[in-house]
C-alpha positions in Angstrom: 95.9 -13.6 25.2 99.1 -13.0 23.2 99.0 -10.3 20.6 99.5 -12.8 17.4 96.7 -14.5 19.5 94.2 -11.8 19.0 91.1 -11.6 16.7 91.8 -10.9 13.4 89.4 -9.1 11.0 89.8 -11.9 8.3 89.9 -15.8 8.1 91.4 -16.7 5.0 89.6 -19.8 3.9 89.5 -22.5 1.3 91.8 -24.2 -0.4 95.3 -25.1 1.0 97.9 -27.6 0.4 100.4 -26.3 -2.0 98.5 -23.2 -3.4 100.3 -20.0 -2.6 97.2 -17.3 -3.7 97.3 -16.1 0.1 100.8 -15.0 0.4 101.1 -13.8 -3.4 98.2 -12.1 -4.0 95.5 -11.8 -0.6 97.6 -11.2 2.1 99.9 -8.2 0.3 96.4 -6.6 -0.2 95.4 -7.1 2.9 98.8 -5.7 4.8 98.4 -2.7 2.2 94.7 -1.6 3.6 95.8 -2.5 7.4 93.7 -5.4 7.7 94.7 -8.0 10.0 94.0 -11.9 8.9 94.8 -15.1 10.1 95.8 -17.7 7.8 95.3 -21.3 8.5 97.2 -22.6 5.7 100.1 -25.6 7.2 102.5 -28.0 5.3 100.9 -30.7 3.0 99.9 -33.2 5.4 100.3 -31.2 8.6 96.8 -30.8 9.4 94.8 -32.6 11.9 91.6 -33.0 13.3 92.1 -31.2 16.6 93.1 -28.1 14.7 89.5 -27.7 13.4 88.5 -26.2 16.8 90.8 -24.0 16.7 90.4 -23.4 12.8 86.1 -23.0 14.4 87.3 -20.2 16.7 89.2 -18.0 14.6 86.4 -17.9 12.1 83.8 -16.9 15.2 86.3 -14.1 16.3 87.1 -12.5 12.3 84.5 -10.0 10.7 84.8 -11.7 7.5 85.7 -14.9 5.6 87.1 -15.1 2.1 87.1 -18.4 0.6 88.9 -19.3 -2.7 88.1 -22.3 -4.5 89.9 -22.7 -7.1 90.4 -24.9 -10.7 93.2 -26.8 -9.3 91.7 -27.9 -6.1 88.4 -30.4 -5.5 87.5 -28.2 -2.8 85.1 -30.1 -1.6 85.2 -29.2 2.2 85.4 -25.4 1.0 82.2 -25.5 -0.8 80.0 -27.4 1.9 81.1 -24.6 4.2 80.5 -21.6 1.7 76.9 -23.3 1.5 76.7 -23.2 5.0 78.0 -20.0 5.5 75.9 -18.4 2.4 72.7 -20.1 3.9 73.3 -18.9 7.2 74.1 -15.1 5.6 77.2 -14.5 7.3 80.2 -12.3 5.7 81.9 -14.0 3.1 84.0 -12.8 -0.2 83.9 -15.9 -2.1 86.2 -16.7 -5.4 85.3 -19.9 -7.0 86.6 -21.7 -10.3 85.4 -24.7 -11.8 87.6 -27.6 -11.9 88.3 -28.8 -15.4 88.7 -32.8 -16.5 92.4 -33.4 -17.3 93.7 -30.9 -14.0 96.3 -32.6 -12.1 95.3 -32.4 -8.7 98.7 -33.6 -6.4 99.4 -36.0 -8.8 95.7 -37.4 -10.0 94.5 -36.7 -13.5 90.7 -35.4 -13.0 88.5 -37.3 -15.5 85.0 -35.6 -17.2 83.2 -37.9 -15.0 84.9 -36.3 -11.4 84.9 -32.7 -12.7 81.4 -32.5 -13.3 80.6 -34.3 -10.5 82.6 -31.7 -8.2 81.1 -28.7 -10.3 78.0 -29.6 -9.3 78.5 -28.3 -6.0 80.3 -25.1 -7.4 76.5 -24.5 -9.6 74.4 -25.1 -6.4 76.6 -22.7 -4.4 76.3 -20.5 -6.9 72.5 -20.3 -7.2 72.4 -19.7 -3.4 74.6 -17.3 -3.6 72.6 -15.6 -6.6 69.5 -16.0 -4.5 71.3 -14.2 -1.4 72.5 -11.5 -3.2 76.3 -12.4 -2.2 78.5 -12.1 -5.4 80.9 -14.5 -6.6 84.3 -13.6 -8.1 86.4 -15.7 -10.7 90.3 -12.9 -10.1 91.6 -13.6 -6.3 92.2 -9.8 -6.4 89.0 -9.1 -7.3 87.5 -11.6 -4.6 90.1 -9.7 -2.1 89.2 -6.2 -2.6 85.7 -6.9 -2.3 86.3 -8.9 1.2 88.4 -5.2 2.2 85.1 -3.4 1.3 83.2 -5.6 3.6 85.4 -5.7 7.1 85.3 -1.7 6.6 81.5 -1.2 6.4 81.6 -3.7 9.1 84.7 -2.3 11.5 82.5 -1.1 14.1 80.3 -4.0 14.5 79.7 -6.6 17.4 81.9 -10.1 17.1 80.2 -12.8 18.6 83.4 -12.8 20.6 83.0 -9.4 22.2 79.2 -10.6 22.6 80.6 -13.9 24.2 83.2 -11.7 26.5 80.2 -9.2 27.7 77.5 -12.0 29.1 80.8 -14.1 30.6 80.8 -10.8 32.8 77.7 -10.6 34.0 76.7 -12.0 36.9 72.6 -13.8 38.3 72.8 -16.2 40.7 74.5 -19.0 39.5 73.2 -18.7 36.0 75.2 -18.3 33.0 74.3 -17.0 29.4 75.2 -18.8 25.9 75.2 -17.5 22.6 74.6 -18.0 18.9 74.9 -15.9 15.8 71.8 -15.4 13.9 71.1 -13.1 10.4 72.5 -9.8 10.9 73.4 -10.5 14.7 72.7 -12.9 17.5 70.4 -14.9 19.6 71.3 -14.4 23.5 69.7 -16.6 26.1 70.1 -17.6 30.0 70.4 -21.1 31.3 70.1 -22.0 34.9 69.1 -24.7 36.8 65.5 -24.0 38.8 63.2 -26.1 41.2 60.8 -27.4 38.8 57.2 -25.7 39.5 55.6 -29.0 38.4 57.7 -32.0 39.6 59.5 -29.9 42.3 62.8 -31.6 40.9 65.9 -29.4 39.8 65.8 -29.0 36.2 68.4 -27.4 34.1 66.1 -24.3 32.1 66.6 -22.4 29.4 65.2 -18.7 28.8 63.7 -17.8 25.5 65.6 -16.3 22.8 67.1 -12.6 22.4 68.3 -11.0 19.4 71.4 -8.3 19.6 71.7 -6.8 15.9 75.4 -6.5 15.1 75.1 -2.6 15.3 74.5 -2.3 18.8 77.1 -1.5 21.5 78.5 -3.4 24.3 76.1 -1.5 26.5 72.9 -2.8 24.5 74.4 -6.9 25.4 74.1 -6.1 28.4 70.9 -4.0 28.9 69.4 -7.1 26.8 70.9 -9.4 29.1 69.6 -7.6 31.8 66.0 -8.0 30.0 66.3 -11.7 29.9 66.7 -12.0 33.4 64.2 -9.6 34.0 61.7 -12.0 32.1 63.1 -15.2 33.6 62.1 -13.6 36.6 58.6 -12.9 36.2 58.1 -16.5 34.6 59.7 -18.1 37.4 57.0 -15.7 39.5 54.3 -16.7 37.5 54.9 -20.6 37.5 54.7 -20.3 41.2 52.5 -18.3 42.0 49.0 -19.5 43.5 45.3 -18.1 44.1 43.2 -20.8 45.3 45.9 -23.7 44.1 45.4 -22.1 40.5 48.4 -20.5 38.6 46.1 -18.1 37.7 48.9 -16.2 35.6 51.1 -18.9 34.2 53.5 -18.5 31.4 52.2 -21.4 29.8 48.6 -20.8 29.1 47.6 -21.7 25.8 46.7 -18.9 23.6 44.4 -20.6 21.5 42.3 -21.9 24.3 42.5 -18.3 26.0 40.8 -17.0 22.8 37.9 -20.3 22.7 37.0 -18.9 25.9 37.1 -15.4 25.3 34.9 -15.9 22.4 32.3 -18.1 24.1 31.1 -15.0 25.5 32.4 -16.0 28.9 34.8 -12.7 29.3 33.0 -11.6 32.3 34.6 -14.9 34.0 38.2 -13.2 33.8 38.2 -9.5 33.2 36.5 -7.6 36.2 36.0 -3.3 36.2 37.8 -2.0 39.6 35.5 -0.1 41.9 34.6 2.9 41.8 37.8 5.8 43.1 40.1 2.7 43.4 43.2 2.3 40.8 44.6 -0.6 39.3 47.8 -1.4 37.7 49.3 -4.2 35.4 
């Protein structure tokens, strides 16, 4: 990876084109508190589709987001994702304006009818961000400091990138781990393919869910990692293993039905006392 390559601690989102908020106002503040950014913005016209994967990957690797939306831009794309990214309470500094008819926007007048129409989605993001407790800012400064404040109290936490480097490390058979973030951290799981206990067919499986909170060290992935093997393990043990042609301890046994017939008054049918001056173990 080449050093301009590397994460950054900011993405700076939102609106682009011919605004110039990110080199006159967020990125001095940002150089001045020695935190690193990456800024998307290209020429009018420059952008393409293939750069949203890479646009996708930068925003995985940064702490934060800060997202301006301003009253010259319709900003439409911006606001879906601060919805998104509101609803699904990652980091984000957000500084949002509503657009106001008569605004030229790159050479179109914007009518009554298409300003309120775009503020609408300005007002719902808004109320989700009222009901998520994440504060909205009208001064790019403002918005700026705030998103400072935010990759400090968050410096020492886990990227899903170091998360994503750590489980392409380890190494179970020829099973692999994936990844998704999840509120205030990350869902870790193991896929594989297994015989099928059932059809006897290979089957590609997938392990249950893990969560990694975003405070934990590199050394908790993998302990968790090693936990989720651990588990796929036993179930794999469980689905095939037999008394009498019974999986008697399968993974899959419904619960419900386990407590009909423990409440039938049938419990003598599955739990049995050891004998006497001989130990048992689970």
């Amino acid at each position: 990876m080449k050093a301009n390559d590397e994460p950054k601690q900011v993405f700076l989102g939102g609106a682009c084109g011919l605004t110039t908020w990110r080199k006159d106002i967020a990125i001095p503040l940002f150089e001045a508190a020695a935190v690193s950014y990456h800024n998307p913005q290209m020429p009018l016209g420059a952008w393409k589709e293939d750069d949203q994967y890479d646009e996708m990957r930068r925003k995985d690797e940064c702490l934060v987001q800060l997202f301006v939306i301003n009253g010259d831009t319709r900003g439409v794309a911006s606001v879906a994702e601060v919805a998104y990214l509101i609803g699904a309470r990652k980091p984000v500094a957000i500084v949002m304006e509503d657009i106001k008819a008569g605004t030229d926007v790159y050479g179109r007048t914007i009518d009554q009818v298409e300003a309120d129409d775009l503020n609408r989605g300005r007002i719902f993001v808004r109320a989700m961000a009222e009901r998520h407790g994440v504060p909205i800012f009208t001064d790019i400064a403002e918005g700026t400091r705030h998103c400072i404040e935010l990759v400090k109290s968050l410096e020492n936490s886990l990227t899903i990138h170091q998360v994503k480097e750590t489980l392409a490390q380890i190494k179970y058979s020829s099973h692999t781990f994936e990844v998704d973030e999840a509120p205030g951290g990350f869902h870790i799981w193991i896929v594989g393919m297994e015989q099928d206990a059932y059809s006897g067919e290979p089957a590609l499986q997938k392990g249950r869910k893990w969560f990694v909170s975003q405070t934990c060290e590199i050394s908790d992935v993998v302990r968790t990692a090693f936990k989720a093997i651990s588990t796929w393990a036993e179930h794999e043990a469980r689905e095939n293993f037999k008394y009498k042609k019974v999986r008697v301890f399968s993974p899959h046994i419904d619960l419900d039905a386990l407590v009909d017939f423990k409440a039938s008054g049938k419990k003598n049918l599955i739990e049995e006392k050891p004998a006497k001056n001989q130990s048992c173990s689970v």
